[in-house]
DRENDO-1510 file (C-alpha; in Angstrom, 1 decimal, always signed):
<recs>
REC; n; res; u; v; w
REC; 1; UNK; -22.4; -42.6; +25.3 .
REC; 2; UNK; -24.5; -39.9; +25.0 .
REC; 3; UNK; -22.8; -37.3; +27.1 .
REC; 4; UNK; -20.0; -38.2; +24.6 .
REC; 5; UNK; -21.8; -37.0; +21.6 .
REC; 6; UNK; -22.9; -34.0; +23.5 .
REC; 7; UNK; -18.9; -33.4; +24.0 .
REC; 8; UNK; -17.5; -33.8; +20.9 .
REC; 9; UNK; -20.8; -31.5; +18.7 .
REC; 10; UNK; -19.7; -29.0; +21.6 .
REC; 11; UNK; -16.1; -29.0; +20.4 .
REC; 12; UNK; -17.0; -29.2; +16.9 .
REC; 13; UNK; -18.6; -26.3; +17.1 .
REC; 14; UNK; -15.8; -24.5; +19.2 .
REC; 15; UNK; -13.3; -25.1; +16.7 .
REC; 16; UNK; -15.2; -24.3; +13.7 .
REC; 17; UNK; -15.5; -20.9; +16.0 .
REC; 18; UNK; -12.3; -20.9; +16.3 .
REC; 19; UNK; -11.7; -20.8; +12.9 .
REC; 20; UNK; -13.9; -18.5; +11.7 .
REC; 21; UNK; -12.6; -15.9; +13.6 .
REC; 22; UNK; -9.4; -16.2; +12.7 .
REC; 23; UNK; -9.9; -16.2; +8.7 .
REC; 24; UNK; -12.4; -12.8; +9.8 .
REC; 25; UNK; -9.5; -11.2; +11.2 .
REC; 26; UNK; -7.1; -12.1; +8.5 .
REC; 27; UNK; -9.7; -11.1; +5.9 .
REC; 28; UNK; -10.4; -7.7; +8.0 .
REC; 29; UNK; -7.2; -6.7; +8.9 .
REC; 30; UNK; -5.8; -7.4; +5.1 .
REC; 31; UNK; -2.8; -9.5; +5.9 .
REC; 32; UNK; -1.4; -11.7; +3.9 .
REC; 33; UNK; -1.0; -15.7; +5.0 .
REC; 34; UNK; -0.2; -17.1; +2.0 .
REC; 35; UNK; +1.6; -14.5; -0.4 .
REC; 36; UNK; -0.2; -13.3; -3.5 .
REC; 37; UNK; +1.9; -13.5; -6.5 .
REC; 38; UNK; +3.8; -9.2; -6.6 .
REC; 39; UNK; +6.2; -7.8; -8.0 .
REC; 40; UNK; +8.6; -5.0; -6.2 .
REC; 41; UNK; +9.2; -1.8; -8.0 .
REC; 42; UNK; +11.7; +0.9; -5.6 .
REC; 43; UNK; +10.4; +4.5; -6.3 .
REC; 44; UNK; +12.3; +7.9; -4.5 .
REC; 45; UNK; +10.7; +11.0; -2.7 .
REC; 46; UNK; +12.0; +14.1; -1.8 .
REC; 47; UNK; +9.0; +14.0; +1.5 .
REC; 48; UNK; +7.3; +10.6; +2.0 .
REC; 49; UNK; +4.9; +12.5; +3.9 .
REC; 50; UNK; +3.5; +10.5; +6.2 .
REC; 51; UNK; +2.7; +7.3; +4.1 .
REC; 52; UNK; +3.2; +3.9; +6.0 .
REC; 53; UNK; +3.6; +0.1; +5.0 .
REC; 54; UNK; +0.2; -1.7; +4.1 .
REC; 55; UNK; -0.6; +1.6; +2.3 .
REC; 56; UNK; -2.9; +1.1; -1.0 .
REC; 57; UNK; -1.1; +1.8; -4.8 .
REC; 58; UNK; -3.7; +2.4; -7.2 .
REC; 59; UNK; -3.9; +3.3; -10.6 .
REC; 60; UNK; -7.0; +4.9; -12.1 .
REC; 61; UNK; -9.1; +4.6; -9.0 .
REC; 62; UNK; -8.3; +0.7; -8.4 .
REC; 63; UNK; -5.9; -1.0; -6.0 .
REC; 64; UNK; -2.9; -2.4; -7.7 .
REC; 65; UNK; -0.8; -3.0; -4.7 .
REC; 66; UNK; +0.6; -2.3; -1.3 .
REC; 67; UNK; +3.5; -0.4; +0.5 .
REC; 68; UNK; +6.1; -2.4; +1.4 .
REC; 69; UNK; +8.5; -0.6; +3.4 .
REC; 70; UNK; +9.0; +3.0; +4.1 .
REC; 71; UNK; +13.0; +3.9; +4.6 .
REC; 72; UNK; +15.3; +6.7; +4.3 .
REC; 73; UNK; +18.4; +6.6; +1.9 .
REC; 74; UNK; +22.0; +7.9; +1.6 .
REC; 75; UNK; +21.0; +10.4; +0.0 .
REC; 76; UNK; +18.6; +11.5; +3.0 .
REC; 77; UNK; +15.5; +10.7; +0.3 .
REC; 78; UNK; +12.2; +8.7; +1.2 .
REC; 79; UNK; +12.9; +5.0; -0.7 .
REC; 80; UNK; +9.3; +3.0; -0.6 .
REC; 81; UNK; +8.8; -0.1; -2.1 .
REC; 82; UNK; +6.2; -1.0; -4.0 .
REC; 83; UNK; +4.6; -4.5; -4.5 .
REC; 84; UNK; +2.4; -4.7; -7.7 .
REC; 85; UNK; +0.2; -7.8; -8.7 .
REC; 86; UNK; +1.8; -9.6; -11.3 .
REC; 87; UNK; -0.5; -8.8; -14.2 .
REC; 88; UNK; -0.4; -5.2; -13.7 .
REC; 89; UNK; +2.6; -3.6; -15.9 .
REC; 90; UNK; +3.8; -0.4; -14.9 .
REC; 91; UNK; +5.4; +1.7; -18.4 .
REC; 92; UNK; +9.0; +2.9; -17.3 .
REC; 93; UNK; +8.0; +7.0; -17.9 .
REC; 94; UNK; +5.2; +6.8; -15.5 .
REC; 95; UNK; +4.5; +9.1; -12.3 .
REC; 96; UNK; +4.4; +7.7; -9.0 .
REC; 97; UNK; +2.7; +10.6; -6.6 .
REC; 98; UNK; +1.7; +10.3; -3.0 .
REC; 99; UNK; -1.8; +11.6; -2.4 .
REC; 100; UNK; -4.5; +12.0; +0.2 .
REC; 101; UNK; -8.4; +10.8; +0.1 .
REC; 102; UNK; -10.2; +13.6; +1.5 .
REC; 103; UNK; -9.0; +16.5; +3.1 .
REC; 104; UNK; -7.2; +14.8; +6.3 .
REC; 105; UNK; -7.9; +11.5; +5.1 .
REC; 106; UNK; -5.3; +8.4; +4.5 .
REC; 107; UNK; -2.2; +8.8; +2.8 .
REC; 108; UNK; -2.4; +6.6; -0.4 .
REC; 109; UNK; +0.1; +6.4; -3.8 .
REC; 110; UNK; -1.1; +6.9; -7.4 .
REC; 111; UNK; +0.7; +5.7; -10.1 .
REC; 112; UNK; -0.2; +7.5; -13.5 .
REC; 113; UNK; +0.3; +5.4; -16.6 .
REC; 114; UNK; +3.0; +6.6; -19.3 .
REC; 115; UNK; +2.9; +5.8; -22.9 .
REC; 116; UNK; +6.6; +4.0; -23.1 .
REC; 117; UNK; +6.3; +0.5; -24.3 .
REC; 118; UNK; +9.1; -0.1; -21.9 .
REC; 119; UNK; +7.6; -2.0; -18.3 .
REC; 120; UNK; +9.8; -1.6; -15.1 .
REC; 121; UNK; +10.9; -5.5; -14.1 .
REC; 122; UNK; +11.2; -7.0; -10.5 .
REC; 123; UNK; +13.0; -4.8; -8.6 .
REC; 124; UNK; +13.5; -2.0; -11.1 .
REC; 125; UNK; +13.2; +1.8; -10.1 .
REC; 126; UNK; +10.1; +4.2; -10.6 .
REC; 127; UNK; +12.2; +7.3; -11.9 .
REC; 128; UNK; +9.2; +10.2; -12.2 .
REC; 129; UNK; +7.7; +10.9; -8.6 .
REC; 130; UNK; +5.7; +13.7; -7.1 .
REC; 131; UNK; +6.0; +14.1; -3.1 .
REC; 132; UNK; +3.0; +14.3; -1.0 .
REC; 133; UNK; +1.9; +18.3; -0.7 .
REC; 134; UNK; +2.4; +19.8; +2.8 .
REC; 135; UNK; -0.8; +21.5; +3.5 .
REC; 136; UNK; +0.8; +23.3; +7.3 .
REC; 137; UNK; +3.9; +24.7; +4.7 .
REC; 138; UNK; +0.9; +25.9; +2.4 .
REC; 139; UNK; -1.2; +27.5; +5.2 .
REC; 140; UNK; +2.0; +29.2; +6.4 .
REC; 141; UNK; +3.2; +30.2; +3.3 .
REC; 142; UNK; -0.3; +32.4; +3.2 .
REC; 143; UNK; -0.4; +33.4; +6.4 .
REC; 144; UNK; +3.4; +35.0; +6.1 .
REC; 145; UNK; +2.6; +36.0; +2.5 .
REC; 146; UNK; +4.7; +33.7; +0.8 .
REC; 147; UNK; +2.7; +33.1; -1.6 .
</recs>
């Protein structure tokens, strides 16, 4: 009877182990089990310049939202949707411009507010964007006196 006891606190403990782990590495590694209430909004770029899905959206310093998906278009332009929280409304003239933290940091896009009392809906289009600055195309534009 005893040994018994012994057993089952032992596996108790494993799976409450187990378990912790797991929501760690969900909670760590920022994926989503059960989907948050987003919206999509579609933006184009002439250079998505090296931003990825699972990268951050934020307006005014705070995160609003996550890359989707990263894919090229007919019209041989960068298409990235965007999923914003619900309760965050983005104005139809505002900027969408992909940015890096720090010098050689992560690629991240910032999405300044416009003053149109127009919001993009659900799978509406982000017309104003600002691709990501090439820093080698600066450097060699300097070197070669290009600029």
């Amino acid at each position: 009877m005893r040994k018994i006891n012994l057993e089952l606190a032992v596996g108790f403990f494993v799976l409450i182990g187990i378990f912790c782990l797991g929501y760690l590495s969900i909670k760590l590694g920022r994926l989503e089990v059960f989907s948050e209430k987003r919206y999509i909004v579609h933006a184009k770029f002439e250079k998505a310049g090296g931003i990825k899905p699972g990268a951050v959206i934020e307006i005014a310093g705070v995160e609003v939202g996550k890359v989707k998906r990263v894919m090229l278009d007919k019209d041989y332009q960068a298409s990235i949707s965007l999923l914003i929280e619900k309760d965050v409304e983005i104005q139809e003239d505002a900027i969408a411009s992909i940015k890096t933290k720090g010098l050689i940091g992560e690629k991240y896009i910032l999405i300044t507010p416009g003053g149109s009392d127009k919001t993009i809906p659900d799978g509406g289009v982000l017309r104003e964007t600002e691709s990501a600055v090439d820093l080698e195309e600066i450097i060699g534009k300097f070197v070669f006196g290009g600029v």
